[in-house]
N, C-alpha and C positions, 0 to 999 in steps of 0.2 A: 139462739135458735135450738130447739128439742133435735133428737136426731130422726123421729117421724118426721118431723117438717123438710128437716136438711135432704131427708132421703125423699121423699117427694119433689121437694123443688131440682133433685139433682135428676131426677127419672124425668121431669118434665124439660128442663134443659138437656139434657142426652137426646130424648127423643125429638124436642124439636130441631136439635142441631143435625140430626141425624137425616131426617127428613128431607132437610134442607138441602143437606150436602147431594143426596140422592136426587133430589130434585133438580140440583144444580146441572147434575151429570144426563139428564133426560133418563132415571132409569123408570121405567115403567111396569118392574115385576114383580106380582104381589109378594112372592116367595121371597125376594129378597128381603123385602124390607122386613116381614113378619121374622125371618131369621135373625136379621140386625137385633131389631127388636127385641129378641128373645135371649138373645146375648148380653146384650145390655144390662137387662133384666136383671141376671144371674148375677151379673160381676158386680151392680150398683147392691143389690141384696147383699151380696159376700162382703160389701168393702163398707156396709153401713149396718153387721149386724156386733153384738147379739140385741137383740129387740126383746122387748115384751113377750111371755112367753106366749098368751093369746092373738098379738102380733103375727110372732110366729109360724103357729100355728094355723094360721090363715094364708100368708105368705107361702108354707110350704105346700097347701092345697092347689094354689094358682099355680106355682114352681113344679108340679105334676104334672099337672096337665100342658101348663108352655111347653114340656120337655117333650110329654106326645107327641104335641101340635110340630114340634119341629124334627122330631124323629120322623114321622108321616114328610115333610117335604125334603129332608133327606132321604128319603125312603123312594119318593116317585124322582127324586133326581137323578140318584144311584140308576134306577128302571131306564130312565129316557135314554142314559150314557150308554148303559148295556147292549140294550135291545135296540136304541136307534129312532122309538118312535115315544108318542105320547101315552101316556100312563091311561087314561081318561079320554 
């Protein structure tokens, strides 16, 4: 098996085990899972590079923005603890 493929089918097995597990638990908040998610992410990339260098280079355009996306729900998380209410 290539290591595209290996790192695919592992991102696929992460995520659905992950799902699962959250599922199992009743959790129902989008934020959490988008954060799991986004960790996973990072760690299966780190633990299955160096890659291709146009690979890469694509990988780290998504790895930008995931890092946004979850700076922003750490960001209204931090808000709600503070302040006490909803962000939105």
């Amino acid at each position: 098996m290539r290591l595209n493929e290996r790192y695919m089918f592992s991102m696929a097995a992460a995520y659905a085990l992950t799902t699962a597990i959250l599922a199992a638990f009743n959790e129902d908040r989008l934020d959490l899972y988008l954060s799991v998610y986004i960790i996973e992410y990072f760690v299966l990339t780190l633990l299955h590079s160096p890659l291709k260098p146009k690979t890469s280079r694509m990988l780290d355009a998504t790895g930008y923005a995931l890092f946004a996306i979850f700076v922003i729900i750490v960001a209204i998380q931090v808000w709600e603890i503070l302040f006490g209410g909803a962000f939105l």
